[in-house]
Backbone as numpy.savetxt, mean C-alpha at the origin, in Angstrom:
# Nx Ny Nz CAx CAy CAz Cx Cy Cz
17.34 6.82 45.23 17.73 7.57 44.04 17.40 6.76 42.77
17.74 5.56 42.97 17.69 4.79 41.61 15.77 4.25 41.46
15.34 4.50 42.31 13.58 4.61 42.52 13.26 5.65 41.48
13.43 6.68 42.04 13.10 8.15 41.79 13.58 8.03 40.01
14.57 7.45 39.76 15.28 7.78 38.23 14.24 6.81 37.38
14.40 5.56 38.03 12.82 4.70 37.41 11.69 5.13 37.14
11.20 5.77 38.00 9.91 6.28 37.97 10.24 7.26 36.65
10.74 8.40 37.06 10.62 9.09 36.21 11.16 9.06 34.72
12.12 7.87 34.68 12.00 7.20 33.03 10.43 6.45 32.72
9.83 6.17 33.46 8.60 5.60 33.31 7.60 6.70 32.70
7.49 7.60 33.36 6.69 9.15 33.27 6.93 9.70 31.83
8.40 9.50 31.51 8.86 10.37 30.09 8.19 9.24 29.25
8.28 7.98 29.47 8.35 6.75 28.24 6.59 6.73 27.87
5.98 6.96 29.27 4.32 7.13 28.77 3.53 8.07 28.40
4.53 9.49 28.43 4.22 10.72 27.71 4.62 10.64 26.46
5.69 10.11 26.40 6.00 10.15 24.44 4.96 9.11 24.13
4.85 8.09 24.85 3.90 7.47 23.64 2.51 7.92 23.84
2.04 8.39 24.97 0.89 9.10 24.82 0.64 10.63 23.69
2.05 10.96 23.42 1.93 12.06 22.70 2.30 12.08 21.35
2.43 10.82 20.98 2.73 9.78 19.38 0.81 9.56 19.47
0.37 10.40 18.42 -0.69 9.73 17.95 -1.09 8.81 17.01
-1.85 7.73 17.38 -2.34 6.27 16.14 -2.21 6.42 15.00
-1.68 5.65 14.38 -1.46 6.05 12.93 -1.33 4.24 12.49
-1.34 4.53 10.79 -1.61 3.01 10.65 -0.85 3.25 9.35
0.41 2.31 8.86 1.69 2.44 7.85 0.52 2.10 6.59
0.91 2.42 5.36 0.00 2.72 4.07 0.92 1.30 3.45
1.93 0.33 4.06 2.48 -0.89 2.97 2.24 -1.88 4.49
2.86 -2.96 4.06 2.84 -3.29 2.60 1.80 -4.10 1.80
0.52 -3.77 2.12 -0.79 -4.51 1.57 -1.26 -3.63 0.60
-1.74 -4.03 -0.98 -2.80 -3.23 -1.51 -3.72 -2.71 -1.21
-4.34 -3.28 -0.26 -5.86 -2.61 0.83 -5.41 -1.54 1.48
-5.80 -0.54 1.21 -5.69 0.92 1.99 -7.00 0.99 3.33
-6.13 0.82 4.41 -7.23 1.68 5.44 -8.27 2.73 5.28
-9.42 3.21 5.26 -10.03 4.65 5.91 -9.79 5.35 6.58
-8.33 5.58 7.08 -7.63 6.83 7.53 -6.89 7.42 6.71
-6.83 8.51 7.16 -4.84 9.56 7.04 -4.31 9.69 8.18
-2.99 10.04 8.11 -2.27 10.62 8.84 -2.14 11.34 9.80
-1.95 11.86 11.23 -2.30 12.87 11.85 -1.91 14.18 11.44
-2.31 15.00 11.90 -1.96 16.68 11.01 -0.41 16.62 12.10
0.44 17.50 11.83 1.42 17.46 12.22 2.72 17.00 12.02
2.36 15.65 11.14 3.27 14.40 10.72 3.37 14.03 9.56
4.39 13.72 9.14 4.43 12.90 7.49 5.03 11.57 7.74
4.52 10.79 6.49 4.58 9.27 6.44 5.72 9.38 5.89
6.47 8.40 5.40 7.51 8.24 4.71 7.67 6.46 4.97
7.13 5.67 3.43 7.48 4.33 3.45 8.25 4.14 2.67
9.43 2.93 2.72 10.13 2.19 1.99 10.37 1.23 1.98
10.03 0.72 0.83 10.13 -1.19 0.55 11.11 -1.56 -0.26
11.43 -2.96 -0.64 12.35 -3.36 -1.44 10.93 -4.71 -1.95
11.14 -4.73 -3.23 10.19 -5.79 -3.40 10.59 -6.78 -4.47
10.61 -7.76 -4.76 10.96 -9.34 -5.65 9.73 -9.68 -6.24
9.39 -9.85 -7.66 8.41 -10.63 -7.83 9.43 -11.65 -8.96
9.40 -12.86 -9.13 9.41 -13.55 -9.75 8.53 -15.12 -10.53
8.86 -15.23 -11.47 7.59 -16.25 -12.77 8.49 -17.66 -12.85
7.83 -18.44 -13.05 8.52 -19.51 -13.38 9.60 -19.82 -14.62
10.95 -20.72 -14.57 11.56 -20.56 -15.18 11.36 -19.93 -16.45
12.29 -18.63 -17.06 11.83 -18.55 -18.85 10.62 -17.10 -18.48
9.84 -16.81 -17.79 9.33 -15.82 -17.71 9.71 -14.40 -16.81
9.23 -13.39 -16.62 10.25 -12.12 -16.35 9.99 -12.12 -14.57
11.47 -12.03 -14.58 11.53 -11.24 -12.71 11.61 -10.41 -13.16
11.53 -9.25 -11.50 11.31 -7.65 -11.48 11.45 -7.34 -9.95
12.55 -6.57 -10.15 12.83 -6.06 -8.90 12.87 -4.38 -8.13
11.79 -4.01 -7.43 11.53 -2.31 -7.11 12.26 -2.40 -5.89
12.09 -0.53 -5.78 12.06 -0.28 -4.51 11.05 0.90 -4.50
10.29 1.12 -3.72 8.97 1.63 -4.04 9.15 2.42 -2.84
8.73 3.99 -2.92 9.07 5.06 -1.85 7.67 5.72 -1.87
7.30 5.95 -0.81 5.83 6.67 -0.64 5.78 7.96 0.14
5.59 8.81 0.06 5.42 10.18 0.85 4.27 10.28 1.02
3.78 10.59 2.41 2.34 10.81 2.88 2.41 12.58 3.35
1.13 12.96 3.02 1.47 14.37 3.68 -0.12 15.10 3.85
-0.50 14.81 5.39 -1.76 14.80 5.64 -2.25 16.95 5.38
-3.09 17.40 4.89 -3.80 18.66 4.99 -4.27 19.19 5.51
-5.55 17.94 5.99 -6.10 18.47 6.62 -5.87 16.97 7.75
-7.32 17.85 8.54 -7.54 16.18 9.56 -8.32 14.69 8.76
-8.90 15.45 7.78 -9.45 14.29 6.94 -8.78 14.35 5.23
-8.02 14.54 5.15 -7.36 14.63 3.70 -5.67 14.70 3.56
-5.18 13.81 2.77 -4.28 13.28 2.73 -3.45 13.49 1.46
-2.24 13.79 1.06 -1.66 13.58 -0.46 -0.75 12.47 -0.20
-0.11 12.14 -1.11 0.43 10.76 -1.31 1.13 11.07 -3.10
2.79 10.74 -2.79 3.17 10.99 -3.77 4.28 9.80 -3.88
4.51 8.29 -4.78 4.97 6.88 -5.08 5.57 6.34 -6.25
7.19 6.71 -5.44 7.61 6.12 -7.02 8.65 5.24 -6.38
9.23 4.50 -7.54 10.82 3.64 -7.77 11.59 3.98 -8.08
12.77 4.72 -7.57 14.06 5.42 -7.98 14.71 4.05 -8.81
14.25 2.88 -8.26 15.52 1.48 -9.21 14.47 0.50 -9.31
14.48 0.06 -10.38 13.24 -1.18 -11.57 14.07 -1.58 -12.12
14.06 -2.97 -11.86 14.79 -3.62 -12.50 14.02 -5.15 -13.14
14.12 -5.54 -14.56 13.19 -6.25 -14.57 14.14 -7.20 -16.08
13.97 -8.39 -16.37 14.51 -9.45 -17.11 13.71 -10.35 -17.60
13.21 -9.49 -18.72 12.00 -10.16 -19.44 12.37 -11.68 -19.91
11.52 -12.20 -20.23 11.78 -13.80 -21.23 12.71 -13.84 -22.30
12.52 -12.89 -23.10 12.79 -13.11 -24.55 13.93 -11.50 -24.71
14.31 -11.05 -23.70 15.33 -9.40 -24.11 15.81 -9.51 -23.36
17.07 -8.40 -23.03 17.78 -8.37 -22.13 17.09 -7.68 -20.98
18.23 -8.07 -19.73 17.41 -6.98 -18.66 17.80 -5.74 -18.97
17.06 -4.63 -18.18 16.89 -3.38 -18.10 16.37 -2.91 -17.01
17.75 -1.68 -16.66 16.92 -1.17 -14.60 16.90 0.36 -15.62
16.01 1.13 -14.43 15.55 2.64 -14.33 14.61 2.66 -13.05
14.01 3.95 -13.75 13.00 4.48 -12.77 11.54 4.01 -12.95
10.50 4.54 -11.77 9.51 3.88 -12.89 8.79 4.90 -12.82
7.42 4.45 -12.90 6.47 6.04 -13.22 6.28 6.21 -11.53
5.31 7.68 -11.95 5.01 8.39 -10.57 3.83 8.69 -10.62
3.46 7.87 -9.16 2.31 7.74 -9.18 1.69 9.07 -7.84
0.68 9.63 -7.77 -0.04 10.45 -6.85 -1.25 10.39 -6.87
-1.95 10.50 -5.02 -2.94 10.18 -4.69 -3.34 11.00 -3.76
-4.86 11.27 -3.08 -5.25 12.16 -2.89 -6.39 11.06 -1.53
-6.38 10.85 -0.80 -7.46 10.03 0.11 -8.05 11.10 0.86
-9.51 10.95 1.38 -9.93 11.83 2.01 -11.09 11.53 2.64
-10.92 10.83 4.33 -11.84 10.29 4.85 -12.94 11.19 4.34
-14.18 10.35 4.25 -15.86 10.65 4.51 -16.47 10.50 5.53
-16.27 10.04 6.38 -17.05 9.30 7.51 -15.93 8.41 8.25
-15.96 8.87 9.55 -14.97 8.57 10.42 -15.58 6.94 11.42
-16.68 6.81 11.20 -17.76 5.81 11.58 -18.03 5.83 13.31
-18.71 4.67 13.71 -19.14 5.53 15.03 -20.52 4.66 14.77
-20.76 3.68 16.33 -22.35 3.24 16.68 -22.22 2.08 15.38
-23.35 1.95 14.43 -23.36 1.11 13.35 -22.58 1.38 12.10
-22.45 2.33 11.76 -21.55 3.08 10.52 -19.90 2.78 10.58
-19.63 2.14 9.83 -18.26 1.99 9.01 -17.40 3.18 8.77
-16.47 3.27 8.79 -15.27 4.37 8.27 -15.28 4.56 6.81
-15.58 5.27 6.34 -15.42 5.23 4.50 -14.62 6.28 4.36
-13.42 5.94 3.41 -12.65 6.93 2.37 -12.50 7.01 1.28
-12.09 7.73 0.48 -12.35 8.05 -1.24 -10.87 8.41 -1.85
-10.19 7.63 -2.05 -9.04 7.79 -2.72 -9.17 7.97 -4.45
-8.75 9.14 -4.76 -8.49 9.26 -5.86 -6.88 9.18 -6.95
-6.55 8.76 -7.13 -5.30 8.95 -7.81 -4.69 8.67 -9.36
-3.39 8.78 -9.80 -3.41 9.04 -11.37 -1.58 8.60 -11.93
-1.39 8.22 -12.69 -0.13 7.54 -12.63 0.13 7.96 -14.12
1.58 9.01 -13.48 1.81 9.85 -14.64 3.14 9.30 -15.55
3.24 9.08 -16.44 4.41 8.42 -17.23 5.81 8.76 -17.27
6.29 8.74 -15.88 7.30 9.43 -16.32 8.71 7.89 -16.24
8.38 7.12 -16.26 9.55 5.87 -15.82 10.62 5.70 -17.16
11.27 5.16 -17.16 12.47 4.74 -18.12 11.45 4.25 -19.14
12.24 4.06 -20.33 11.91 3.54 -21.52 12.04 2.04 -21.29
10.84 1.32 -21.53 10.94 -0.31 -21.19 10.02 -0.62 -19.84
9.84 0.33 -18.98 9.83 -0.34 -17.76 8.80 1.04 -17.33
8.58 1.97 -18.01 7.29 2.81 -17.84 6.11 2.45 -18.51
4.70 2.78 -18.06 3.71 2.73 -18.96 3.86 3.20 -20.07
4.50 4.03 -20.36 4.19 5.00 -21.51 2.92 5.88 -21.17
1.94 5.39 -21.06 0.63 6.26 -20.83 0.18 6.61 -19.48
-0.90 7.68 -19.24 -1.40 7.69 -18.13 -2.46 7.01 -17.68
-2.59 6.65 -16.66 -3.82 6.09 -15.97 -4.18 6.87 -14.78
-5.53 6.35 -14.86 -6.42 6.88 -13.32 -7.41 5.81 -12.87
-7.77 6.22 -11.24 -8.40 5.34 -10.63 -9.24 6.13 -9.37
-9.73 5.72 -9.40 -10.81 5.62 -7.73 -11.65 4.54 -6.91
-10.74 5.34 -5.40 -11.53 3.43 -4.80 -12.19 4.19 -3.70
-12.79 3.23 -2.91 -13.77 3.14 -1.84 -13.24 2.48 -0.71
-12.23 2.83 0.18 -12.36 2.10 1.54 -13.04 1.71 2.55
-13.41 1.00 3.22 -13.62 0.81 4.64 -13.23 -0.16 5.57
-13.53 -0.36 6.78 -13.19 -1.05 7.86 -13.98 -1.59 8.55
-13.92 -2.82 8.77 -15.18 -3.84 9.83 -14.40 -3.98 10.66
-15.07 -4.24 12.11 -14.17 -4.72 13.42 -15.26 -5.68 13.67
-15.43 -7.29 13.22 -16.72 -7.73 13.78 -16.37 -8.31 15.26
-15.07 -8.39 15.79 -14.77 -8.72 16.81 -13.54 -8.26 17.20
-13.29 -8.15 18.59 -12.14 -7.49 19.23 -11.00 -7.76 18.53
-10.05 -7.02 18.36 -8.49 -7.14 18.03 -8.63 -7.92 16.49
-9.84 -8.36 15.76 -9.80 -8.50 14.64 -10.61 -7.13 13.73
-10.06 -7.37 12.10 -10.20 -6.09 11.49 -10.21 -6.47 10.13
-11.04 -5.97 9.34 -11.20 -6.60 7.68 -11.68 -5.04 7.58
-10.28 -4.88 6.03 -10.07 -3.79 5.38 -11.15 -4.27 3.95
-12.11 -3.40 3.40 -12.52 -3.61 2.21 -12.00 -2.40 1.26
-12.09 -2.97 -0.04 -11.59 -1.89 -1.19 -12.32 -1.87 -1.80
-12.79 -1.07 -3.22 -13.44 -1.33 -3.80 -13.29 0.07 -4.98
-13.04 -0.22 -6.19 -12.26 0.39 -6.95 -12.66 0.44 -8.69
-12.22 1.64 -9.45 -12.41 1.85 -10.75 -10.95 2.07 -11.43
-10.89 1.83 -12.34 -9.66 2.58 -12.75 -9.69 2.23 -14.44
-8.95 3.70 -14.68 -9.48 3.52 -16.28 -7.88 3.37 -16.79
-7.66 2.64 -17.81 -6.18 2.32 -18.30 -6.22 2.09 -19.47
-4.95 2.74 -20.13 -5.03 3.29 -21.75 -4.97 1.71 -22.81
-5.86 1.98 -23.23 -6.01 1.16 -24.50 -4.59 0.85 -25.09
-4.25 -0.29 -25.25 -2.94 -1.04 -26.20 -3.35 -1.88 -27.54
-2.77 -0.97 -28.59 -2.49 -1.66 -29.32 -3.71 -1.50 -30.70
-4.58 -0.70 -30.43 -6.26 -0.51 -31.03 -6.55 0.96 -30.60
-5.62 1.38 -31.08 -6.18 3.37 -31.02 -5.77 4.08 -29.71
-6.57 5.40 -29.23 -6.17 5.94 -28.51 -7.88 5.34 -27.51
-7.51 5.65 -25.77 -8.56 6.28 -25.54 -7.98 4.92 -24.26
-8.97 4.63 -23.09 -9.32 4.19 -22.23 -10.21 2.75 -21.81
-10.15 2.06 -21.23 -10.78 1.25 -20.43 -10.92 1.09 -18.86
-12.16 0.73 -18.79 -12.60 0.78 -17.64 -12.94 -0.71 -17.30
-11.83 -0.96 -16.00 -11.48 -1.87 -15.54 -12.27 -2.15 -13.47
-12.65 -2.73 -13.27 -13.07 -2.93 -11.93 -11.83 -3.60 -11.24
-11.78 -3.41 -9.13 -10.63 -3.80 -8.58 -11.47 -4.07 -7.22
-10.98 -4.76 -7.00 -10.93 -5.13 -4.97 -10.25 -5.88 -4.21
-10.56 -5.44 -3.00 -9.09 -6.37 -2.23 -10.14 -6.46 -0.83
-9.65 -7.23 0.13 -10.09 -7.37 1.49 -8.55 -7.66 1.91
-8.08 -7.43 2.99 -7.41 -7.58 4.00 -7.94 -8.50 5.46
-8.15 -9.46 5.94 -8.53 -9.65 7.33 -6.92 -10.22 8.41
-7.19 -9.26 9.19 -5.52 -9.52 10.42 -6.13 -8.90 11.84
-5.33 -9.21 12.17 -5.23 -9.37 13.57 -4.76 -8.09 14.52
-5.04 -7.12 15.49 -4.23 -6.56 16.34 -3.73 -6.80 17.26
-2.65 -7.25 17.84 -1.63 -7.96 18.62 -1.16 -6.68 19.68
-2.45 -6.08 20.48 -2.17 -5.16 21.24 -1.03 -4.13 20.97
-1.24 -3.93 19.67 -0.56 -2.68 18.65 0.89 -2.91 18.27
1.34 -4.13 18.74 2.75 -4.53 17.99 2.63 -5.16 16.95
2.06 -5.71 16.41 1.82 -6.37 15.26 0.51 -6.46 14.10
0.29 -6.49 13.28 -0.54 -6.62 12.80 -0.59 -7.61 11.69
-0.38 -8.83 12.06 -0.67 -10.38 11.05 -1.72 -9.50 10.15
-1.70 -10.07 8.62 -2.82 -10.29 7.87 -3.14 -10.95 6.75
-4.23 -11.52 5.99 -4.20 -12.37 4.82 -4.61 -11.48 3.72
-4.34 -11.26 2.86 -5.52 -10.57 1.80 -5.51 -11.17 0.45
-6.95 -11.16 -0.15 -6.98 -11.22 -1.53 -7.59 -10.23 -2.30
-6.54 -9.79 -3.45 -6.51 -9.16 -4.25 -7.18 -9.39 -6.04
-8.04 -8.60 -6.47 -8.41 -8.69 -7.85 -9.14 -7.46 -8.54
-8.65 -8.04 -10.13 -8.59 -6.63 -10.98 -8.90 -7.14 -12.25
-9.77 -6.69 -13.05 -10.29 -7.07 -14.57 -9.46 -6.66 -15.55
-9.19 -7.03 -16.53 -8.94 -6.76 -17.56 -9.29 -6.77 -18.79
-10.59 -6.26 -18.54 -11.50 -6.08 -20.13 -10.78 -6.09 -21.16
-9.46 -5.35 -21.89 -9.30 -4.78 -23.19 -8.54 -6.34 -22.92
-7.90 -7.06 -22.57 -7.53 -8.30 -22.45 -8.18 -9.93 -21.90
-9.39 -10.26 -22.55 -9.91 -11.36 -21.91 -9.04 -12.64 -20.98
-9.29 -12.97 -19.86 -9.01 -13.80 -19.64 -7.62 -13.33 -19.17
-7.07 -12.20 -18.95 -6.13 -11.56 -17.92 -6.06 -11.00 -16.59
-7.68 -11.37 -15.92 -7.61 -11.12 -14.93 -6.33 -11.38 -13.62
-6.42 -10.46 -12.77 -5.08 -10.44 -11.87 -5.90 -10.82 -10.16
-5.58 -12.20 -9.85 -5.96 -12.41 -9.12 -4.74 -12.99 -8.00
-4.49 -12.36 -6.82 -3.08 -12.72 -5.93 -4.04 -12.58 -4.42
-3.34 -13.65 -4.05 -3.03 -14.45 -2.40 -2.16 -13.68 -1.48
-1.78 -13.17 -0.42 -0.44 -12.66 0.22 -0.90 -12.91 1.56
0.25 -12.95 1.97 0.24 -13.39 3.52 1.24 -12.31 4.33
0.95 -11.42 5.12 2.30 -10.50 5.51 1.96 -10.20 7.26
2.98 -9.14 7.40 2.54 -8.62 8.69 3.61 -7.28 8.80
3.05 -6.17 9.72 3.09 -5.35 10.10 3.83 -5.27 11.73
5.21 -5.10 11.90 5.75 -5.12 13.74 6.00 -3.56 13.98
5.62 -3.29 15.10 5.49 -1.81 15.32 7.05 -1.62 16.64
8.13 -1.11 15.63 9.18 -1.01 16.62 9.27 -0.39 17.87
8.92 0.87 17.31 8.74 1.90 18.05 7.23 2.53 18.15
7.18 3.50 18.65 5.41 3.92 18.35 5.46 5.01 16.65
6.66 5.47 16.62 7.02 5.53 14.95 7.61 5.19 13.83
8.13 4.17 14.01 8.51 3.01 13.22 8.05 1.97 13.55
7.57 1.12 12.05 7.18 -0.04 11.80 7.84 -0.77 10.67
8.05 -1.92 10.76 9.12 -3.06 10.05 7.80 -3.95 9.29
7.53 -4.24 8.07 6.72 -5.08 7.04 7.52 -5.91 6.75
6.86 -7.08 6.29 7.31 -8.55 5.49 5.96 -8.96 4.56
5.60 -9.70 3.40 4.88 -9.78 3.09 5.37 -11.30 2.09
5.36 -12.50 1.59 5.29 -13.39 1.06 3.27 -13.54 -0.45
3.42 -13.92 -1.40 2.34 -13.98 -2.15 2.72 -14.87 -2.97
1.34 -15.39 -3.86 0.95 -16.04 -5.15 -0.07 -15.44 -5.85
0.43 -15.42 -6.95 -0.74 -15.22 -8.15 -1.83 -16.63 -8.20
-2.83 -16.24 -8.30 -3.91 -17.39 -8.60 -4.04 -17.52 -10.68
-3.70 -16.15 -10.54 -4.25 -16.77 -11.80 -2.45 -15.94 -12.95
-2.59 -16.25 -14.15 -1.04 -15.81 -15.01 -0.96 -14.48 -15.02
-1.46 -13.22 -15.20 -1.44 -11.94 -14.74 -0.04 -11.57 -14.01
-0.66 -12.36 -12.44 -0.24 -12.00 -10.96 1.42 -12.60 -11.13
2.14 -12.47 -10.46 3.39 -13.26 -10.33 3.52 -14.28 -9.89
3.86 -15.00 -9.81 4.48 -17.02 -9.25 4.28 -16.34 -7.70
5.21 -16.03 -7.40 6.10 -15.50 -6.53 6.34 -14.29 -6.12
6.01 -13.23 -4.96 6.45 -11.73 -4.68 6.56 -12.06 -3.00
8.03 -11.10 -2.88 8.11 -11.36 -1.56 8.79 -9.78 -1.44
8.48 -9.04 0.25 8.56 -7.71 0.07 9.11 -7.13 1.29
9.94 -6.82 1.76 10.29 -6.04 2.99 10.31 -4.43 3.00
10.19 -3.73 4.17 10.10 -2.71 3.84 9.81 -1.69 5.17
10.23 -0.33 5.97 9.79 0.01 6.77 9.10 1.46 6.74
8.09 1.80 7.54 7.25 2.94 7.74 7.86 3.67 8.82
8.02 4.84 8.32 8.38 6.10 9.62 7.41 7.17 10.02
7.28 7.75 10.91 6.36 8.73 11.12 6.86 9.98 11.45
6.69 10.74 10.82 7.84 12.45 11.22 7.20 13.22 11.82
7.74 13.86 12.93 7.36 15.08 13.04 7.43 16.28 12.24
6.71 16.92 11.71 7.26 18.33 10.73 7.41 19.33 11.77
């Protein structure tokens, strides 16, 4: 009897996860994969995140919520905000709110296959709606370029590659056009884990010599086959970036 009950907890445990399809959590790295979501399912991430500057300059503390909500089989929406920002500039008092809301639109091109790479086209736009102090004030937009190398088993390097135009401060109305990229390279740990390193960077034309250049070190543990648990530790390389950001945070996968 107690055979028979084994087995057939065995039978149920490799049908659910055979019937949980692959999916890959959208945090906590800036590098976005060349996937979406499976049709059927919505994402739902949440982080808590710390960045702090050396004595005398501003901490800032989010919690950053992401809704994924796939369309099609190759197209994705994505809707990211901070219900609580909290941030303690140098020279003012602190001040918490909301922050802006951001939405995005990814939509594999090429699923890759033989020599060809995975490419996706994320478009997205960050609308002003955050507290006074701690919102842009203005809108911005962007578009990037994903893909994915596997040059060897169980390893994986995410590339980015990105535009984004962001409102002029301080000298009129109107836009700049700023360049971005990131690589990711980590590890697959026979799908429980996913170690990775990435470096991150972003221009800042209308500001010389503000480029945003950051280090991070994190990883990805896959609890369940629909939940996953993030950690992430970083440095700024250059004054832009923060001293210090450290980030926890977990990914769910829903059935609708």
């Amino acid at each position: 009897m107690r055979t028979l009950l084994f087995a057939t907890l065995l039978v149920l445990g490799a049908r659910a996860r055979a019937e949980t399809p692959t999916w890959v959590p959208d945090r906590p790295n800036a590098t976005v994969a060349p996937v979406v979501l499976p049709l059927g399912y919505v994402g739902l991430d949440i982080g808590l995140r710390y960045e702090g500057d050396r004595p005398g300059d501003e901490d800032r503390l989010s919690v950053p919520i992401k809704l994924r909500y796939p369309v099609t089989a190759r197209w994705e929406l994505q809707v990211t905000a901070s219900p609580l920002d909290w941030e303690d500039p140098p020279h003012d008092d602190a001040r918490m709110g909301v922050s802006d809301l951001a939405v995005a639109s990814r939509t594999v091109l090429t699923e890759g296959g033989g020599w060809r790479p995975p490419l996706a086209l994320e478009l997205g736009a960050t609308i002003p709606t955050g507290s006074i102090g701690l919102g842009s004030g203005s809108p911005s937009f962007y578009a990037l370029l994903a893909t994915e190398i596997t040059p060897w088993e169980a390893v994986w390097l995410d590339l980015n590659l990105g535009l984004s135009l962001e409102p002029l401060r301080g000298v009129g109305r109107g836009f700049v056009a700023d360049e971005f990229a990131s690589a990711a390279l980590g590890l697959d740990l026979a799908g429980l884990a996913l170690p990775y390193l990435e470096l991150s960077w972003a221009a800042a034309h209308a500001e010389p010599g503000a480029d945003f250049l950051q280090l991070e070190l994190g990883t990805v543990w896959f609890v369940t086959e629909r939940v996953a648990l993030d950690a992430i530790v970083s440095t700024g390389l250059t004054a832009p970036a923060p001293d210090l950001a450290v980030a926890f945070g977990v990914s769910v996968l829903l059935e609708r």
